[in-house]
N, C-alpha and C positions, 0 to 999 in steps of 0.2 A: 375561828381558832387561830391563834396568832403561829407563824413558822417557828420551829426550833431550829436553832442552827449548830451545825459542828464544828469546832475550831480545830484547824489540825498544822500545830506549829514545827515546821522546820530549824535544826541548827546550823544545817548547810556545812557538815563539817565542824567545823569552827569559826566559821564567818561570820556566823552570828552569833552564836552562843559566846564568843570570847569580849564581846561589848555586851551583851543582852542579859540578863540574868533568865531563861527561861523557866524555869520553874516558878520565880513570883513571877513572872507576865500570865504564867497560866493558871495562880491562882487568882488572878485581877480578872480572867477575861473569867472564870468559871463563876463569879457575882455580877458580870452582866446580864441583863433581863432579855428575855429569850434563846438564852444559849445552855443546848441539852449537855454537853460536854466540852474539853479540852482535853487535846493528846497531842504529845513532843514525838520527832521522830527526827534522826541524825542527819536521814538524804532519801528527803520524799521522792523527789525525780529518778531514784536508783530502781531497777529492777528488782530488786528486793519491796525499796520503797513504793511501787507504783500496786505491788500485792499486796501490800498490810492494807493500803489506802482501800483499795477496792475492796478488799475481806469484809474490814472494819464496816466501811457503809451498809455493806449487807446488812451486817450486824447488827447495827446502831439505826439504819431509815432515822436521819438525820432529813428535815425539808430545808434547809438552803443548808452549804459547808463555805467554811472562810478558811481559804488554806496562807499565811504567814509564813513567806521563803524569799526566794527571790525575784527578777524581772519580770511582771508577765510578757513581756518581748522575748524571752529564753524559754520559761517552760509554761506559759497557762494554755498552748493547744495541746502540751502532753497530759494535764490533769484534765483536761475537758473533755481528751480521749478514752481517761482512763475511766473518769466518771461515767461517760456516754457506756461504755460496755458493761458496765452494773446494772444498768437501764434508769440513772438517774439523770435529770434533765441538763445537761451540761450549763446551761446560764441560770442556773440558779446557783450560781458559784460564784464569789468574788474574791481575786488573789491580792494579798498586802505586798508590798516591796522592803521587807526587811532588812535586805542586805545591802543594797545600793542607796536607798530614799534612806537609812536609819542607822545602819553597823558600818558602814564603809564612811560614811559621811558627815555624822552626830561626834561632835566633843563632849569627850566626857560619859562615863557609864549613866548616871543620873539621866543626862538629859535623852541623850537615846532609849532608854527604860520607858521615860514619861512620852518621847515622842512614839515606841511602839505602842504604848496603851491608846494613845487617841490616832492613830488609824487600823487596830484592829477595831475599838469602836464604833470608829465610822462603818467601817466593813462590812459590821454585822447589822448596822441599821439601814445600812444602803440594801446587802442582801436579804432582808423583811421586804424588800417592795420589787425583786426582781421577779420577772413572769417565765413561764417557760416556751421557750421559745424550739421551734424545728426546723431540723437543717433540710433543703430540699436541693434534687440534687438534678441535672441536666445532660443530654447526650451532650457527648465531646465531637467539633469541629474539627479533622485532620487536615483539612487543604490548608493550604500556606500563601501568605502576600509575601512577594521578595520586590521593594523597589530599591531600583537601582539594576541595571544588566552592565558592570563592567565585571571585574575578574573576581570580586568576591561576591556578589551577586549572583553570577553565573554558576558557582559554584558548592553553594550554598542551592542554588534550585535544584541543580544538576544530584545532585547526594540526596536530595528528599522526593524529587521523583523518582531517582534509582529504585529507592525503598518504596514505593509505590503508593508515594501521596502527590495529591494536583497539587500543582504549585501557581498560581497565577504573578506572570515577572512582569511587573510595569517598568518601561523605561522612557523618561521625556526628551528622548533623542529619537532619529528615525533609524537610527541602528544601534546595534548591541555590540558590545564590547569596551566601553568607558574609554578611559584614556591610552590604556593600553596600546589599542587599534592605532594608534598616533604614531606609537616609536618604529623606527626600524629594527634597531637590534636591543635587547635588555642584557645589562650588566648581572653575575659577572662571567656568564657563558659564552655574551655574543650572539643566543639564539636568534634569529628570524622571528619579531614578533607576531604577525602574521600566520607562520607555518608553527608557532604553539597553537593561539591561540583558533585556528581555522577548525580543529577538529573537536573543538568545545562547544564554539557557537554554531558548528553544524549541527551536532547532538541537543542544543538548548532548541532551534528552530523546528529538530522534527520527533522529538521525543512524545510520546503522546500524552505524558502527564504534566506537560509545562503550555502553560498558554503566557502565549509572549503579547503584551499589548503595548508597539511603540507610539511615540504621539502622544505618551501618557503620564498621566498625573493624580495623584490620591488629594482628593478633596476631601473626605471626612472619615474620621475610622470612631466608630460608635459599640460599645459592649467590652469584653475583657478577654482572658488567656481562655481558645478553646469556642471561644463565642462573639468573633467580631464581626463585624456588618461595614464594610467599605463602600464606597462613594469614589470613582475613577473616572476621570474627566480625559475621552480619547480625542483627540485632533484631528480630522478630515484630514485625508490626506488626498483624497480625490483620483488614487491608482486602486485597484481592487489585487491584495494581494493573493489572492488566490487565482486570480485571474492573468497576471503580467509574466512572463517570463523575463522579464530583464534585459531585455534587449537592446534598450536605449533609443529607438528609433526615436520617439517623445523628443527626448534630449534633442538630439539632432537637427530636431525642424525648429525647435523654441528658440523666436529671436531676440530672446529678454535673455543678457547676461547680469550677474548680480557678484560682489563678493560674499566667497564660499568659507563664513565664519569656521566650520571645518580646521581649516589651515590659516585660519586668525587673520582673513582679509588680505593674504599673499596669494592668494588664487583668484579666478572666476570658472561658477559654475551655472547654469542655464536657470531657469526659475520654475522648469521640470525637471528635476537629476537627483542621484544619487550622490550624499556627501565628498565619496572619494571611490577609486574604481576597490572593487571590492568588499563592498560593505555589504553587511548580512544585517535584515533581509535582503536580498537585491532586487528592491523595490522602490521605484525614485517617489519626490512626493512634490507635491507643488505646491511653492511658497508664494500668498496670500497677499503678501503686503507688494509684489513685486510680477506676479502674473498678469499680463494684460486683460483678460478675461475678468479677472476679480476688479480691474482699476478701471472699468465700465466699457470696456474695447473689443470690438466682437470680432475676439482671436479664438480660434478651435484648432488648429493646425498641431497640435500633441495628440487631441482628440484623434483628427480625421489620419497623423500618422500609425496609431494604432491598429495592428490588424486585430487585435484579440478583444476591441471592445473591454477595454481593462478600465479606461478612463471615463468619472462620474465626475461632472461639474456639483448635480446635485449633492454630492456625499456634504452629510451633514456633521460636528461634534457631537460624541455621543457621551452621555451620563451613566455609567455602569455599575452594576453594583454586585458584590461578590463578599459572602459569608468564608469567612478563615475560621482557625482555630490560632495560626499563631503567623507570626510578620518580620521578617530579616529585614534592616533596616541596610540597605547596602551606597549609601547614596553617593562617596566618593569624595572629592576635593577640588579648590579651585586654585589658581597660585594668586599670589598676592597684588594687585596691580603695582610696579615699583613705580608708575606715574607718579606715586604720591610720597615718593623720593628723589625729588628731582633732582638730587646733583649725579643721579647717575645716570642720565639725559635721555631715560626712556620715553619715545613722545615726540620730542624735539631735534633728536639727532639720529640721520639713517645710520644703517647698520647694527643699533644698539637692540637686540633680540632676548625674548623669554627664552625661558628653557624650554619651554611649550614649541615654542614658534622654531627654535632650532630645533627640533626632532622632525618637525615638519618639513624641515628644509632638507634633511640628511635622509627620508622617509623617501624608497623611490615612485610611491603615490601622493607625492606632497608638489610642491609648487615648481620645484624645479629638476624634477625626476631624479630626486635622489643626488644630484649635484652639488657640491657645495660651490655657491655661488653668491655674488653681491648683487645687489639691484641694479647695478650697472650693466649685468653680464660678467663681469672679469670675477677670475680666481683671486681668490685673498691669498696675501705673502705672512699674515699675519693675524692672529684671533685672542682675544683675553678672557679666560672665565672668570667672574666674580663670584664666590659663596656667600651664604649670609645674608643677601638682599632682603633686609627687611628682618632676619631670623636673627635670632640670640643677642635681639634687642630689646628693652623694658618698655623704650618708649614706641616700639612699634608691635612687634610679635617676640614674648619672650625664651621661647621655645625653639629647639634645634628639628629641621622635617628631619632628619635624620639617612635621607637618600642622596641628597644633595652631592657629597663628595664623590661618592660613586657614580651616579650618573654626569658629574664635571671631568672625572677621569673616564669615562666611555665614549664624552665629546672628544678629546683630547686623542684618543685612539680614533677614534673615527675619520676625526680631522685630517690625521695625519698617514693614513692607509689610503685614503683617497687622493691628500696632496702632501706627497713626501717634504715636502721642500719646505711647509707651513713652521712658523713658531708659533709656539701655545705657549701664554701667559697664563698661569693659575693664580689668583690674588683669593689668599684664605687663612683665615687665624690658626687654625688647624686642620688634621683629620678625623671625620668620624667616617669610619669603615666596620663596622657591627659583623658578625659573622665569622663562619669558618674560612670563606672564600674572598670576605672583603680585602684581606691586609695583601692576600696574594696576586689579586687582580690591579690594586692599587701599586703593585709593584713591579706589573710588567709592564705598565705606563709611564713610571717615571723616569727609567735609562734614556737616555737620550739627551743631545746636548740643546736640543729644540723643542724642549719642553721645559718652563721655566717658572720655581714655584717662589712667589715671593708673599711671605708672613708678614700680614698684618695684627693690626689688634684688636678687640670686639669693643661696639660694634664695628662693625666693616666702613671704614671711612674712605672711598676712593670719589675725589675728583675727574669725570668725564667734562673731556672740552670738545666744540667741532674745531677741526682743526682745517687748512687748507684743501686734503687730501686726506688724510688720517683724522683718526679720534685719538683725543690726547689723555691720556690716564696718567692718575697722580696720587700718588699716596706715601705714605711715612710706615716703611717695613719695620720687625721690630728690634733691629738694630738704632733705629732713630735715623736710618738714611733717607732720605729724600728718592723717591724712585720715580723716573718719567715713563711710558713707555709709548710709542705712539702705534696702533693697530690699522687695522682693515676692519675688522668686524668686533662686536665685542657682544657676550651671552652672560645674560643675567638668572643667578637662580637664589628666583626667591621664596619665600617661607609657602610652606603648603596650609592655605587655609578651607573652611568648609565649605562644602559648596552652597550656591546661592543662596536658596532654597531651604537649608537645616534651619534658619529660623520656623517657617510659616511649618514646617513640616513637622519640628517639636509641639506648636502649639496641637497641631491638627490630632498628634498621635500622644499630645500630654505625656510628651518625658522632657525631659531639662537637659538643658546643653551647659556644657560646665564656661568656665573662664574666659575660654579663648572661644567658644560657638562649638565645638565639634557634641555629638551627641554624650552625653552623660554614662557612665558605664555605675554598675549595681555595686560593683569594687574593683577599684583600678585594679588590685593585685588577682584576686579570687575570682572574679568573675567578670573578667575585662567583655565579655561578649554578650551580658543582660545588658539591660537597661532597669532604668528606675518600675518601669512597670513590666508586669509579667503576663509573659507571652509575646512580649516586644523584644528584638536580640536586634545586636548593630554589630556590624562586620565592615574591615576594610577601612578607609580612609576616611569613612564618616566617624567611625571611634576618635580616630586620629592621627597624625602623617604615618608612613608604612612604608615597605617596599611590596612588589607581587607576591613575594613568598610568605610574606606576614600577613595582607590582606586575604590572600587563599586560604591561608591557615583558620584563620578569623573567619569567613565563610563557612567552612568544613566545621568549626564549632558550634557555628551557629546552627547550622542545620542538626550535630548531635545532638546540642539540647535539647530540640524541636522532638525530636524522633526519641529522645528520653522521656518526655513529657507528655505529648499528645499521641496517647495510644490510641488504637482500634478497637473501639469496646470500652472505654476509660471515660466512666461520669464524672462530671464537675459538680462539686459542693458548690453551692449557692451560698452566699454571706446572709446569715439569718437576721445580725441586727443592722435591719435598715431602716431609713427614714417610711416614716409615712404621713398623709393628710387627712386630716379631718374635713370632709366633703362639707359639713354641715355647718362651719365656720371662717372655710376659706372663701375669701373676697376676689381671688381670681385674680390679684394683681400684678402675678405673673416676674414679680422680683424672685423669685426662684429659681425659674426655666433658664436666665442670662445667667444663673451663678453657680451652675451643677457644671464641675468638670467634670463630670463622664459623661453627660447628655442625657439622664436618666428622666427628666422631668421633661412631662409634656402638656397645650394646654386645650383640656378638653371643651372646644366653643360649643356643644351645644349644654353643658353643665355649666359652664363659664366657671371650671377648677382647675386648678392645676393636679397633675395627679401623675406619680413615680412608676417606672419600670424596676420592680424588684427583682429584676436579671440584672438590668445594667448599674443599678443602687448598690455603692459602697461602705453607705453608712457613713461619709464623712461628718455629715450633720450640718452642713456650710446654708443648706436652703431652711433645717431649724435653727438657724442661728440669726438669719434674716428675716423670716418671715414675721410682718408687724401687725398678723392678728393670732400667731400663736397657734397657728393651729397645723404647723410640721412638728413633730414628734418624732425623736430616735429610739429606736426599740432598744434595750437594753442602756440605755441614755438618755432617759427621759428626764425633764428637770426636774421632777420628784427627787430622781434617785441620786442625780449629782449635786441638788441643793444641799440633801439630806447629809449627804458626806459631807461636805464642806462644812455644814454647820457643827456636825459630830467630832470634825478637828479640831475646829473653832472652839469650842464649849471650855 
């Protein structure tokens, strides 16, 4: 017996009905073959509308219905809901796009009349061959991946263990705390970075629902929101933290010194040590490429200084693997190398410093305890900040980080509390100071007659020369004067880009990095803290440049989603229309397995098939679309049903 179907057309208002003539459309579709009825309604989607829909079916036991409205991107989960509670099979339904494919788009009443009759048409010959399908449904995952342990990271774990979900923090440094851990003081308070940040990353280290894995890295994240399966690649670190108190002894006997990228190759630290005094965990680690032991030399002397038997040559890298439900993506920023700007003679002339590297220097756990100092030893008479390096340029980065002038006016105060006598040159097209606090902090800086700001124009074009003695700076203010200035030191800040890593890390975890690398947000405006995929959320300077109080912020959201989403007791709907294989006619040639991005397809050697995981199967259709003997099939999108349409347009 052939299906009868029910038509049930929408006016949407007047959206459609003011192009559509509904009443002839519904005497056209009521002389189609197989169709038990036709009924208009003004606003199916309404509350009102979603009653009559479900009455009516009672009513009528229609076997397929072709509802004629708008997107099914807007509303076909709300009819499929509303179906489903009738107890009619929700995919025996197929929705027309009247108002955007037909009334919004078509010239002319005519022609959109005639283009609505050939896809309700098609509609109803595509819904003759849909099957019914059932929705299955899966416990829900609460634990949480957060990589990344700097300030939104941390904070973002710290909120979802609160609530009392495990949070598993991968971080691929040997301590926690990002970049942060770097500065001395943060603008525009002046705090002690250190003395915020010390009573956060106590609480992330002994919290008992946060497992912190340093040394670490996410190698594969496979399944979806609620149901992922991780792949965490941890680094030998050859100290047993559970076992060291910190003592340093280690340190002490190691007669391998190495530079301590830490402080950007202005330091040396032992090839047993801790990055910087103070680092949490305080747990040193020994580096591999530079341990005499590792380079075939039979040193033990960290070992045999050990009282606690803390130290394992043998510790191996471990492959780890840890089930979530959902994953903050926190992974941070790097700066831009200005090497690859050379007229601002990063590279090739001393004293020319990142902005990185000057916090290091002003840091009293950094290279020269907090002194501000030249490589010579002697105090600078004189210092230049650059803005801009590399930012609010097309041809390099065309985007403003937006912290930049703040933290150039924090060097400026710092420089000058230290060494009263210092002049600071500011060389910057403008101010950007964001905030309640920025215009005022920016203001206690500038008084002074040894502070001196000269306006360029974008991009930032200054001439650095070595000079005798001095560095020679050269640039056109935008008066059109010619400005010399000759320095002691001079601090570059350049554009904040993503860190290393956001490439290989998008592909790993399949979300998109927009324009410039940083991870992709689900909507810049509305929902700056998703990502393109759900159950995936990004925080912090992996979204894109920040200051602390934005990336915290962005953290704390991340984590609310999480804890709005993945409840305690909260089943996951399973996608009913997936792909699947025909055993009986696949050749096993395994062009499918390399082309699923979600990892759903595996290939079973002793059947020699390939054959789908209907958890981790989204139904894209990408492995039936390749397969060259035909024998992947999408359920609800099988080429029966999509031929059928298409030809029913066509006709």
């Amino acid at each position: 017996m052939r299906p009868r179907a029910g038509i049930y057309i929408c006016s949407c208002g007047t959206n459609i009905s003011d192009t559509i003539d509904l009443d002839e459309l519904s005497r056209y579709c009521s002389t189609l073959d197989d169709v038990a009825y036709v009924k208009i309604h003004k606003l199916l989607c309404s509350e009102e509308g979603r009653t009559f829909l479900a009455g009516d079916i009672s009513d009528e036991k229609p076997d397929r219905i072709v509802i004629a409205a708008c997107t099914p991107r807007e509303h076909e989960r709300t009819f499929r809901d509303t179906l489903e509670k009738t107890g009619f099979n929700p995919y025996l339904f197929q929705m027309v796009n009247l108002r955007e494919q037909v009334a919004w788009v078509t010239a002319g009443r005519a022609g959109a009349q005639e283009k609505a009759r050939w896809y309700i048409r098609a509609a109803v010959k595509r819904a003759a061959l849909h099957e019914p399908l059932e929705r299955r449904e899966i416990d829900c995952n609460t634990d949480v991946l957060v990589i990344g342990a700097g300030v939104a990271g941390m904070e973002a774990a710290l909120l979802l263990a609160r609530a009392g979900r495990r949070v598993c923090l991968v971080e691929k440094n040997s301590y926690i705390g990002g970049k942060v851990v770097q500065y001395e003081e943060t603008f525009p308070t002046m705090e002690c970075s250190a003395c915020m940040l010390q009573p956060k990353m106590d609480e992330i280290l002994h919290h008992e629902n946060v497992e912190v894995l340093t040394c670490s890295e996410v190698r594969e994240v496979l399944g979806f929101m609620g149901n992922f399966t991780v792949r965490i690649e941890k680094k030998a670190g050859y100290v047993d933290r559970n076992t060291c108190i910190g003592c340093g002894a280690c340190s002490e006997r190691c007669p391998v010194g190495m530079k301590n990228t830490f402080d950007y190759g202005m330091s040396e630290r032992k090839a047993i040590d801790l990055p910087f005094p103070g680092a949490l965990p305080n747990v040193p680690v020994i580096s591999r490429d530079n341990c005499l032991r590792f380079r075939g030399e039979d040193c033990a002397l960290c070992s045999q200084s050990c009282q606690f038997d803390a130290i394992s040559y043998d510790e191996k890298d471990e492959m780890l693997e840890r089930s979530v439900g959902g994953i903050v993506v926190a992974t941070g920023f790097e700066l831009l190398d200005p090497a690859v700007l050379s007229s601002f003679g990063y590279g090739r002339i001393d004293e020319v410093y990142t902005s990185l590297e000057f916090e290091r220097i002003l840091s009293q756990n950094g290279p020269t305890g907090g002194r501000l100092l030249m490589k010579n030893g002697m105090k600078p008479k004189s210092l230049a900040v650059i803005h801009c390096v590399g930012s609010r340029d097309n041809r390099v980065k065309g985007y403003c980080s937006g912290v930049c002038c703040l933290y150039a006016a924090k060097f400026s105060r710092m420089a000058r509390k230290q060494l009263p006598g210092i002049v600071v040159y500011d060389l910057c097209a403008d101010w950007c100071v964001p905030g309640k606090e920025g215009q005022p902090f920016l203001d206690s800086i500038r008084d002074g007659k040894k502070f001196k700001v000269i306006r360029t124009s974008l991009p930032i074009t200054v001439k650095v020369g070595k000079g005798k003695e001095k560095i020679n700076l050269t640039c056109v203010d935008l008066s059109g004067k010619r400005k010399r200035m000759p320095v002691d030191m001079l601090v570059l800040c350049p554009a904040m880009v993503p860190a290393r890593d956001a490439e290989s890390l998008s592909g790993i975890l399949s979300i998109p990095c927009d324009e410039n690398g940083f991870f992709a947000e689900s909507h810049k405006t509305l929902d700056p803290s998703a990502s393109a995929v759900d159950g995936i959320y990004i925080a912090g300077c992996a979204q894109g440049p920040k200051d602390i109080q934005g990336s915290v912020a962005q953290g704390a959201a991340a984590a609310g989603k999480i804890l709005s989403t993945l409840l305690p007791g909260r089943k996951l709907e399973l996608n009913a229309m997936t792909a699947e294989i025909d055993a009986d006619s696949c050749s096993g040639c395994m062009i499918c397995t390399g082309l699923c991005p979600y990892m759903a397809i595996s290939y079973d050697k002793d059947r020699k098939i390939a054959v789908i995981n209907p958890v981790l199967c989204k139904g894209c259709g990408t492995c039936v679309a390749a397969c060259p003997s035909g024998s992947g099939r999408s359920r609800h999108f099988t080429v029966e049903q999509v031929t059928t349409e298409i030809t029913e347009v066509l006709r």
